[in-house]
ROLOLUM-572779 format. One line per 8 residues: number of its first residue (from 0); their letters; for each residue x, y, z of N, C-alpha, C. Coordinates in nm, 2 decimals, padded with zeros to 4 digits. Example, Ala and Ser with C-alpha at 12.3 -4.5 7.8 and 13.67 -1.06 7.14 Angstrom:
BEGIN
0	as	01.32/-00.57/00.78/01.23/-00.45/00.78/01.32/-00.33/00.78  01.28/-00.22/00.71/01.37/-00.11/00.71/01.29/00.00/00.79
//
This chain:
BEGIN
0	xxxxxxxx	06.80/01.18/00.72/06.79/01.09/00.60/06.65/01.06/00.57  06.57/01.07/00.46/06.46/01.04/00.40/06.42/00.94/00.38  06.29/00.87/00.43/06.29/00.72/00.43/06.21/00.71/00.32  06.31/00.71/00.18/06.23/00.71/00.03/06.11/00.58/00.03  06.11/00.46/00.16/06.07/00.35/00.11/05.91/00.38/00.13  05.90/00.44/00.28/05.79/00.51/00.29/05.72/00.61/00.22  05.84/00.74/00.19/05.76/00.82/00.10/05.74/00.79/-00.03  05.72/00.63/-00.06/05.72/00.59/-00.18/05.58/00.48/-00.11
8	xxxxxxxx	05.54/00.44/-00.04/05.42/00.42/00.03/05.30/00.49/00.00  05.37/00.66/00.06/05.29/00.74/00.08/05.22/00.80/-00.08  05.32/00.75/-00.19/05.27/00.81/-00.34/05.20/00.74/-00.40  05.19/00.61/-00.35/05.15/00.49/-00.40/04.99/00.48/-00.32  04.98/00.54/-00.23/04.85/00.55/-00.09/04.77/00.68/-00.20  04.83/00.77/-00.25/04.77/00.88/-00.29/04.76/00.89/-00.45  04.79/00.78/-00.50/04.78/00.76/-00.65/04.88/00.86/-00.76  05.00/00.87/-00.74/05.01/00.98/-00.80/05.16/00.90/-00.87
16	xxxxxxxx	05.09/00.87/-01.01/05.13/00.75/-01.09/05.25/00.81/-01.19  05.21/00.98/-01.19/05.33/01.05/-01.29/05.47/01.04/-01.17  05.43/01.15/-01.07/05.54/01.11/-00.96/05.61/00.93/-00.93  05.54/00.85/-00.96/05.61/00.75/-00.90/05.66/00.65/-01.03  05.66/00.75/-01.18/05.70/00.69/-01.26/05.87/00.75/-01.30  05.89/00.84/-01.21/06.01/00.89/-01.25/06.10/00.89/-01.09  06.02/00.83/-00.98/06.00/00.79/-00.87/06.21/00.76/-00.81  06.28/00.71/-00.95/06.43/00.63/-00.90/06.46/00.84/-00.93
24	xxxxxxxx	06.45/00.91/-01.04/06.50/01.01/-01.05/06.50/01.09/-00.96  06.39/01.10/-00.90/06.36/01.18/-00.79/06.45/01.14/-00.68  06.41/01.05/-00.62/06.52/00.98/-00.50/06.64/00.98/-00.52  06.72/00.98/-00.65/06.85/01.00/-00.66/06.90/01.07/-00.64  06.80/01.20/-00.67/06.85/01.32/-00.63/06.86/01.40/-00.48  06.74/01.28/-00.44/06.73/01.35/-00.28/06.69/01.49/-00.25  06.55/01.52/-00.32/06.49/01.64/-00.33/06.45/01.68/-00.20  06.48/01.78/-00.12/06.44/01.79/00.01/06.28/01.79/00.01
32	xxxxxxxx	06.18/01.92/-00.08/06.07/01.89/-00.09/05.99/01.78/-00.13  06.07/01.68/-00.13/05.93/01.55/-00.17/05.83/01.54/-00.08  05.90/01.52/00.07/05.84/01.45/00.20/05.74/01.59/00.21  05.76/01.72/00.20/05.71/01.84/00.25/05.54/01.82/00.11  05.55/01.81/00.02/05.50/01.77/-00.13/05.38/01.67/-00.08  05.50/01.55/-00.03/05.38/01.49/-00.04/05.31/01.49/00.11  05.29/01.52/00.17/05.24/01.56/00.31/05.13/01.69/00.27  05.14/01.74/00.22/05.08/01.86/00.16/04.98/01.80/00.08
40	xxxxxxxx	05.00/01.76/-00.03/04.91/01.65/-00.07/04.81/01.55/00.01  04.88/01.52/00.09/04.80/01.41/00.14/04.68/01.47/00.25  04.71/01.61/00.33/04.62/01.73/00.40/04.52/01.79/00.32  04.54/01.82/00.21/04.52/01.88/00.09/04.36/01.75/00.08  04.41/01.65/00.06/04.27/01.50/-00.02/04.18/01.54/00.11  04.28/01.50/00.22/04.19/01.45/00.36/04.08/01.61/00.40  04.15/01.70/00.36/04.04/01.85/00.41/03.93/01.81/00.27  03.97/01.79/00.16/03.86/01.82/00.09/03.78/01.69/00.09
48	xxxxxxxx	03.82/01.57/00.17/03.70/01.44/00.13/03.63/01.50/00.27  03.67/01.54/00.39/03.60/01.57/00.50/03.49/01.68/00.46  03.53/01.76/00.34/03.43/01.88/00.32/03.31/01.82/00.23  03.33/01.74/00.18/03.28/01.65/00.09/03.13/01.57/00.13  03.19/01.53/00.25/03.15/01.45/00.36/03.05/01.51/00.43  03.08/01.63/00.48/02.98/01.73/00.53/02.89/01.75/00.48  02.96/01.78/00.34/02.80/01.85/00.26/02.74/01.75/00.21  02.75/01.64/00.26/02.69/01.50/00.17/02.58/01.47/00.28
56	xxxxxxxx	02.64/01.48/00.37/02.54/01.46/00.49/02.42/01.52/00.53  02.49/01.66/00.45/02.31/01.77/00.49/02.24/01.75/00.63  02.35/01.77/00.70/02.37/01.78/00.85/02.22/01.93/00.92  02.25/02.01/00.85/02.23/02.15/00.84/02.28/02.20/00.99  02.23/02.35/01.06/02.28/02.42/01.15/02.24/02.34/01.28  02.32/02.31/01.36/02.24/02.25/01.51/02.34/02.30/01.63  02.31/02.28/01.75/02.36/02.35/01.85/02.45/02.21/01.89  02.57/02.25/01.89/02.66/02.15/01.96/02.67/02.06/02.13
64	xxxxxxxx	02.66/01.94/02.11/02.65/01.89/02.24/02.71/01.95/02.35  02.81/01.99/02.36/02.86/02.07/02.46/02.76/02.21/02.51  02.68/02.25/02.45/02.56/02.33/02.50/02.47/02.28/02.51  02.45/02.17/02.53/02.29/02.08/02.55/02.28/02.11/02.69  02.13/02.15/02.73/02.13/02.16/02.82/02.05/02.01/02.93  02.13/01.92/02.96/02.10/01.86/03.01/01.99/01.80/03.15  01.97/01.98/03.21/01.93/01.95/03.27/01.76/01.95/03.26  01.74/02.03/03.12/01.57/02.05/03.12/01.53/01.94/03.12
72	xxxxxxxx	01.57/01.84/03.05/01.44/01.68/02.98/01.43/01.68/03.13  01.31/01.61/03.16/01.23/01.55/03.31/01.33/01.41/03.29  01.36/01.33/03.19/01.46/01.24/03.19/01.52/01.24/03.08  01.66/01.20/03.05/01.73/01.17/02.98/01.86/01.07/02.99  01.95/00.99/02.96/02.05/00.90/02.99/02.17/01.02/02.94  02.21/01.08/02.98/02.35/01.14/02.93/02.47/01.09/02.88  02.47/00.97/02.99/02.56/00.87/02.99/02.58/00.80/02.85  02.46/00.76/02.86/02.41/00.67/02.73/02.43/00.74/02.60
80	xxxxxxxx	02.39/00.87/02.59/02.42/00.95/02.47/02.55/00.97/02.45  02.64/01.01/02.55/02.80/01.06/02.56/02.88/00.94/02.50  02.83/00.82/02.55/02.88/00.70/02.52/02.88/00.65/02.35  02.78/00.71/02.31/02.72/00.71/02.18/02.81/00.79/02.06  02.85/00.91/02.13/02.93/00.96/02.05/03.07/00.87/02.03  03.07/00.78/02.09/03.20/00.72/02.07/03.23/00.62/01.92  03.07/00.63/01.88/03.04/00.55/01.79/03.08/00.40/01.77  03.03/00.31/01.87/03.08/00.18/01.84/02.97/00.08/01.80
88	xxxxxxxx	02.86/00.18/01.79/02.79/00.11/01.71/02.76/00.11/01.58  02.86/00.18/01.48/02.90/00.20/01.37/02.97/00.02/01.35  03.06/00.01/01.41/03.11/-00.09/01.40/03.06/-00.22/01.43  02.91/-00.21/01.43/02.85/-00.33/01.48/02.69/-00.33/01.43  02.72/-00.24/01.32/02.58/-00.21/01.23/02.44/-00.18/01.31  02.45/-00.17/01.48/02.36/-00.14/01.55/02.24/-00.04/01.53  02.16/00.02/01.54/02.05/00.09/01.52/02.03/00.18/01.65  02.03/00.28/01.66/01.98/00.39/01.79/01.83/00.46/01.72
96	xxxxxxxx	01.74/00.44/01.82/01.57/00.50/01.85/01.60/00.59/01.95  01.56/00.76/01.87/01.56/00.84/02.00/01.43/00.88/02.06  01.40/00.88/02.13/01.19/00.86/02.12/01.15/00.94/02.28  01.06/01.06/02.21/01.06/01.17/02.28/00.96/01.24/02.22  00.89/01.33/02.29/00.77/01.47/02.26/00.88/01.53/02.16  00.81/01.66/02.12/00.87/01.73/02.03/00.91/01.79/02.10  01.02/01.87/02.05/01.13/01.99/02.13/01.21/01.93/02.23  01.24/01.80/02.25/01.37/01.77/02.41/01.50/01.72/02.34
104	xxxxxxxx	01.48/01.76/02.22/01.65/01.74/02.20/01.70/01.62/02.13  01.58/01.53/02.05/01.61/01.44/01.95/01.71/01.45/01.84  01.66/01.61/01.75/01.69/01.63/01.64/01.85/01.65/01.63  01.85/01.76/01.81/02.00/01.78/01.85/02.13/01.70/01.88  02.07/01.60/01.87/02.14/01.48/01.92/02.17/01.39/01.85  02.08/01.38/01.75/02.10/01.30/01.65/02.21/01.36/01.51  02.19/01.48/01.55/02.27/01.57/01.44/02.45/01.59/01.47  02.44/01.58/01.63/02.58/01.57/01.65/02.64/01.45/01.67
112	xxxxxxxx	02.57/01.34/01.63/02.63/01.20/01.64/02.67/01.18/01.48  02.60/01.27/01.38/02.61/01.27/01.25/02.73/01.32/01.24  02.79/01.41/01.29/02.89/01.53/01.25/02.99/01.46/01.32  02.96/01.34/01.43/03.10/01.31/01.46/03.14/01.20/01.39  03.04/01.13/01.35/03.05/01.02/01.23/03.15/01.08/01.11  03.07/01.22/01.07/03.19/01.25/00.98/03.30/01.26/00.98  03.34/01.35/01.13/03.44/01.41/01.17/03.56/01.25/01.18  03.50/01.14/01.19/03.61/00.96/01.20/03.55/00.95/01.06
120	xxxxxxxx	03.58/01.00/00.93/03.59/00.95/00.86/03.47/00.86/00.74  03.33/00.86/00.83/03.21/00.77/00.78/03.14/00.84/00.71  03.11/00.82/00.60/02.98/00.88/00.50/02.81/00.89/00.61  02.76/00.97/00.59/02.66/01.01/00.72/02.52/01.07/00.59  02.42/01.05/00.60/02.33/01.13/00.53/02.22/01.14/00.61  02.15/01.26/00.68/02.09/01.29/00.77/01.95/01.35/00.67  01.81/01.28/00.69/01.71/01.34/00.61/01.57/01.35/00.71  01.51/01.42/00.70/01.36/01.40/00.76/01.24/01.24/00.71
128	xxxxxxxx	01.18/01.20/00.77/01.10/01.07/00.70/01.05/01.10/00.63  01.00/01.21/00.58/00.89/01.28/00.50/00.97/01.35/00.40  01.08/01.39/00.39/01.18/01.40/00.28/01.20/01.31/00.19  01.26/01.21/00.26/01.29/01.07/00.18/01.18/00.97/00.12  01.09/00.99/00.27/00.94/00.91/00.16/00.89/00.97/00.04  00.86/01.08/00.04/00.84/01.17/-00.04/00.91/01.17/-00.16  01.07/01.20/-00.16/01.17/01.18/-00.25/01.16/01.06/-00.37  01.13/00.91/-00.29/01.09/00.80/-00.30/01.00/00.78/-00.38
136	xxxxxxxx	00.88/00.79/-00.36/00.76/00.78/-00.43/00.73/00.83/-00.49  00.85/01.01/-00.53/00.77/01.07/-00.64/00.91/01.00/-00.77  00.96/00.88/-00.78/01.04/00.82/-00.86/00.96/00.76/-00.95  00.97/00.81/-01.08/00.91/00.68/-01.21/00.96/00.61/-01.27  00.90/00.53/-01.26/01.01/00.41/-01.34/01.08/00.30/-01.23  01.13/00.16/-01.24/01.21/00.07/-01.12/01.32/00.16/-01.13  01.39/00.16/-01.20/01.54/00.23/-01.24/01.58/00.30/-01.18  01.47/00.41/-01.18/01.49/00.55/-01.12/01.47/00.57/-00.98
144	xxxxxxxx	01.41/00.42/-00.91/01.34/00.39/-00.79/01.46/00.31/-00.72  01.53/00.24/-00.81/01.61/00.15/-00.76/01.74/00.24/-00.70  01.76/00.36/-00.83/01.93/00.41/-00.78/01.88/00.52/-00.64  01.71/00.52/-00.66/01.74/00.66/-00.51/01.73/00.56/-00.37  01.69/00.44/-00.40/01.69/00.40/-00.28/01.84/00.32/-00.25  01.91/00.33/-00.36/02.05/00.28/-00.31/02.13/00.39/-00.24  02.06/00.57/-00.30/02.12/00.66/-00.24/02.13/00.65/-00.08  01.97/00.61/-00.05/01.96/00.60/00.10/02.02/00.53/00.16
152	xxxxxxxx	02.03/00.38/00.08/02.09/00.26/00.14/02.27/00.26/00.17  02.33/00.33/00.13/02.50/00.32/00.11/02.57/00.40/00.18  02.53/00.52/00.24/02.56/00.58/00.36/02.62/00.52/00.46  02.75/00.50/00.55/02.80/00.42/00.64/02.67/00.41/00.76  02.62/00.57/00.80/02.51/00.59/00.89/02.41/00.72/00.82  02.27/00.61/00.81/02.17/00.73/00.79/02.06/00.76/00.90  02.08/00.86/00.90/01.96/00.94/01.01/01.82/00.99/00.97  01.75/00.89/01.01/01.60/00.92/00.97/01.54/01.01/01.06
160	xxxxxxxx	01.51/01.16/01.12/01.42/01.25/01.19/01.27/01.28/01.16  01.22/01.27/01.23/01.06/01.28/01.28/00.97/01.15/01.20  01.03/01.06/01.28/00.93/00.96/01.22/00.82/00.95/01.30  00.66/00.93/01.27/00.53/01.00/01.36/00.53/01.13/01.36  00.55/01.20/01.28/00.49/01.37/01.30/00.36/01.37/01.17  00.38/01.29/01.11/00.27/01.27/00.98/00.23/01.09/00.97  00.12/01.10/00.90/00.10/00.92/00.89/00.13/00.96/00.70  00.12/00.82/00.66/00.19/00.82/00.54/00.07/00.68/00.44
168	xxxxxxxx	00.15/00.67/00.37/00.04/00.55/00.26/00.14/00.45/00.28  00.06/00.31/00.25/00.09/00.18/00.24/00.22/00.17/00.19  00.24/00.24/00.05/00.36/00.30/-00.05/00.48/00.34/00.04  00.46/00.45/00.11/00.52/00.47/00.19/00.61/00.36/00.30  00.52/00.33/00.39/00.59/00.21/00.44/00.65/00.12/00.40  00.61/00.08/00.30/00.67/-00.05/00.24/00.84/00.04/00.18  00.86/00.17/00.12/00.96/00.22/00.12/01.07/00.19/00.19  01.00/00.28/00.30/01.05/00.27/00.45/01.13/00.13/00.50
176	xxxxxxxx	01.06/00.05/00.44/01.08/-00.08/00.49/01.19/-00.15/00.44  01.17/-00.11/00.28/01.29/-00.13/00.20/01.45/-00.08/00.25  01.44/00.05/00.26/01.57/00.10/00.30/01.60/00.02/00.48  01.53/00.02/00.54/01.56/-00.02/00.67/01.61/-00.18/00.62  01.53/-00.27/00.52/01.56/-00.43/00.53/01.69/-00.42/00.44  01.74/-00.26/00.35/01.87/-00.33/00.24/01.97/-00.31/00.34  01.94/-00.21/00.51/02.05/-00.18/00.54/02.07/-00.25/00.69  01.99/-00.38/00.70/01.98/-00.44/00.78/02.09/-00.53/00.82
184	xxxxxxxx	02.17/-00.51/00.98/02.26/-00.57/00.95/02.41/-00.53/00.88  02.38/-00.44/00.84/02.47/-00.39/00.69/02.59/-00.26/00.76  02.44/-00.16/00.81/02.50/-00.03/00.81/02.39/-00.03/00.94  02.43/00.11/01.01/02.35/00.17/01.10/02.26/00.27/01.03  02.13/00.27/01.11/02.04/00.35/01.13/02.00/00.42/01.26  01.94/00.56/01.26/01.94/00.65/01.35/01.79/00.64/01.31  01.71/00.68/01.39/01.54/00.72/01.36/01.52/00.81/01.53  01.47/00.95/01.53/01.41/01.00/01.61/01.24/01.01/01.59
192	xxxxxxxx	01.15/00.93/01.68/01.02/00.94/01.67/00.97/00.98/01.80  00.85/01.07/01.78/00.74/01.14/01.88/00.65/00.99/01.92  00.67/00.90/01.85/00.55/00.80/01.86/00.67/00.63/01.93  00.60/00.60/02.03/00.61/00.45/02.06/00.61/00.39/01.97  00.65/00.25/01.93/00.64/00.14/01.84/00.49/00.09/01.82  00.42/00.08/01.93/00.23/00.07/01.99/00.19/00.14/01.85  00.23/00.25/01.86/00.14/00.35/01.78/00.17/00.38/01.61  00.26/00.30/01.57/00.31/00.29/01.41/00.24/00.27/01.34
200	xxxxxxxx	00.12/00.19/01.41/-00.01/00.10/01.32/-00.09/00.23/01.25  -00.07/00.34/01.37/-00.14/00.50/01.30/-00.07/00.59/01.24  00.03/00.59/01.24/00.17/00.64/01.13/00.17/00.55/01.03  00.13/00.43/00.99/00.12/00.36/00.88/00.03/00.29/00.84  -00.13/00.35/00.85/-00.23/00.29/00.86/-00.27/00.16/00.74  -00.29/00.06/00.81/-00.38/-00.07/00.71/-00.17/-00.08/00.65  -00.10/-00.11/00.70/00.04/-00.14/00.61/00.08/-00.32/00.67  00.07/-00.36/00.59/00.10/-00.49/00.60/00.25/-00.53/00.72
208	xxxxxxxx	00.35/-00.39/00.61/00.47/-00.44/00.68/00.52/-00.36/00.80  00.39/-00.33/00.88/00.48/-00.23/01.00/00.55/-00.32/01.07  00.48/-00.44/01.11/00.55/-00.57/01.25/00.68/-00.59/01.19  00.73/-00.65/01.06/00.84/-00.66/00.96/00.94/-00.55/01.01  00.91/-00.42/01.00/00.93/-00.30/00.99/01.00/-00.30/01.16  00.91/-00.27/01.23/00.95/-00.27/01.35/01.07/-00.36/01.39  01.04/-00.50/01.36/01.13/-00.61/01.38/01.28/-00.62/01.38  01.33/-00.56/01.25/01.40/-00.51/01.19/01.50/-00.40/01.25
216	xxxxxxxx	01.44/-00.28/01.25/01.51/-00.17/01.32/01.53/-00.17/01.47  01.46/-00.27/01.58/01.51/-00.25/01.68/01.59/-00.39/01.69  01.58/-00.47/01.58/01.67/-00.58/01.62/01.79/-00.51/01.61  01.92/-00.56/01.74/02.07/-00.48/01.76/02.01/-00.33/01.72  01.92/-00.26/01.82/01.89/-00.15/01.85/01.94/-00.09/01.99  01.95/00.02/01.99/01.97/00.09/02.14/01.82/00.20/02.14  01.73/00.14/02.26/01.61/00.24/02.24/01.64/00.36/02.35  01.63/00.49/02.33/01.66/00.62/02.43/01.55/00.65/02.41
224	xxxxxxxx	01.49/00.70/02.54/01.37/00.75/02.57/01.42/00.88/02.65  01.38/01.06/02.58/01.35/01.16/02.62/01.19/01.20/02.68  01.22/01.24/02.81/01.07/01.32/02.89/01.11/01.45/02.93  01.03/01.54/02.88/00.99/01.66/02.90/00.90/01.73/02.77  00.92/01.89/02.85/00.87/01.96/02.77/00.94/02.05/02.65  00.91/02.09/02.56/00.95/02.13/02.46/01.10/02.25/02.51  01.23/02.24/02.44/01.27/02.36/02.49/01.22/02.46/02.40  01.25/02.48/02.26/01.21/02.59/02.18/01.09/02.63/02.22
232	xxxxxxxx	00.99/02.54/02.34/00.88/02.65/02.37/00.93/02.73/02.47  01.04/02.70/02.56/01.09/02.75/02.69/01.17/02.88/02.62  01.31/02.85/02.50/01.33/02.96/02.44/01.23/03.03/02.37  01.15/03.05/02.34/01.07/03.10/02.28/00.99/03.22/02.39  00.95/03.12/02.51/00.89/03.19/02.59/00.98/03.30/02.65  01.11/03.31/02.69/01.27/03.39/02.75/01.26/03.50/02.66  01.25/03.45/02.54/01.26/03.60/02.42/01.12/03.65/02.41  01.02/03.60/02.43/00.92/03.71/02.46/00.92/03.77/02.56
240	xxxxxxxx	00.98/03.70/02.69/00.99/03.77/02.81/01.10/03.89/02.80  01.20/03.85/02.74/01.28/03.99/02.69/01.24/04.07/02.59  01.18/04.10/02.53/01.13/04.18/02.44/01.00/04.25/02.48  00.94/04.21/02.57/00.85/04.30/02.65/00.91/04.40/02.73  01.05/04.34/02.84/01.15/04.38/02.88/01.16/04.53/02.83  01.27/04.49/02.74/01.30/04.60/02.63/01.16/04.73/02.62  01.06/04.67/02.57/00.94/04.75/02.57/00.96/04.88/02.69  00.94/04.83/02.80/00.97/04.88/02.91/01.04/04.98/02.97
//
């Protein structure tokens, strides 16, 4: 027996206003394909808002956590990261700092907490600091300044990557500062930096609002600190060592 009350739930959940205007016709007849219809439909929204989602994020190519090799960093919290994918700090507008040399696995980590964000459903936009500042400042006009920084700001979770690999202008920071104070509280932020909090004063030289700045992002933060050495130098060095090999 077809539970018309639900599959009449379910037409009403998916907006489909011509179907549920002839809604007694259909049911009276007791169409075996409704329930098949609308199921099909409703797989049909959910693959394409997920695909949507993906490409919104600009995630790009990264090596999945399950190959992380855990044991190179000199230290890392595993625990702490694994835990992280559970994302409950989505639901608590919290902030995660992943802070580490270059090459130990910031970018990798940050990128698959993005993709699981998508994978439950959350709008995710993943950008470099120097993308977005950049993006930012080259805006003319308030108007035109106002809707890109709302782009940044309405993301359920945005991922800021390599903050300290460049210093930036006063402009800049105060940007920076913007998107971090509209989403304060609000939404989560991700930031992976090469640089301690100490040293921001030289990533944003003479800027009024680094302390502001700082204040902000680690309040309801989770700080992870990676030690080691670069892997992409370690791969790097393996494929020269095999291609000499080969020579051979």
């Amino acid at each position: 027996m077809i539970d018309t009350e639900q599959l009449k739930q379910q037409a009403t959940a998916l907006k489909l206003y011509g179907l549920l205007a002839h809604w007694h016709e259909v049911t009276q007849e007791q169409h075996p394909w409704l329930e098949t219809l609308l199921n099909w439909e409703q797989a049909e929204r959910k693959q394409r808002s997920l695909e949507r989602r993906l490409k919104s994020a600009k995630l790009g190519h990264f090596k999945p956590l399950s190959e992380f090799d855990w044991q190179w960093p000199d230290k890392i919290d595993q625990q702490a990261i694994q835990a992280l994918m559970q994302l409950d700090f989505l639901t608590t507008a919290s902030n995660i700092i992943l802070l580490g040399g270059n090459g130990v696995g910031k970018s990798t980590i940050a990128q698959n907490l993005g993709y699981q964000a998508v994978m439950q459903g959350h709008t995710v936009l993943f950008t470099t600091a120097a993308n977005m500042l950049n993006d930012l400042a080259a805006r003319d006009g308030d108007n035109a300044l106002r809707r890109r920084i709302k782009y940044y700001a309405r993301p359920n979770f945005l991922v800021i990557d390599e903050v300290g690999y460049l210093s930036y202008s006063n402009r800049h920071a105060d940007l920076l500062f913007e998107i971090i104070n509209q989403r304060y509280e609000q939404r989560s932020v991700l930031v992976t930096t090469n640089r301690p909090f100490g040293e921001w004063n030289e990533v944003f030289p003479n800027a009024a609002c680094v302390v502001s700045l700082i204040d902000r992002l680690v309040h309801h933060s989770e700080v992870i600190a990676i030690e080691g050495d670069s892997y992409r130098m370690k791969e790097a060095r393996e494929q020269a060592a095999q291609r000499r090999s080969r020579k051979k």
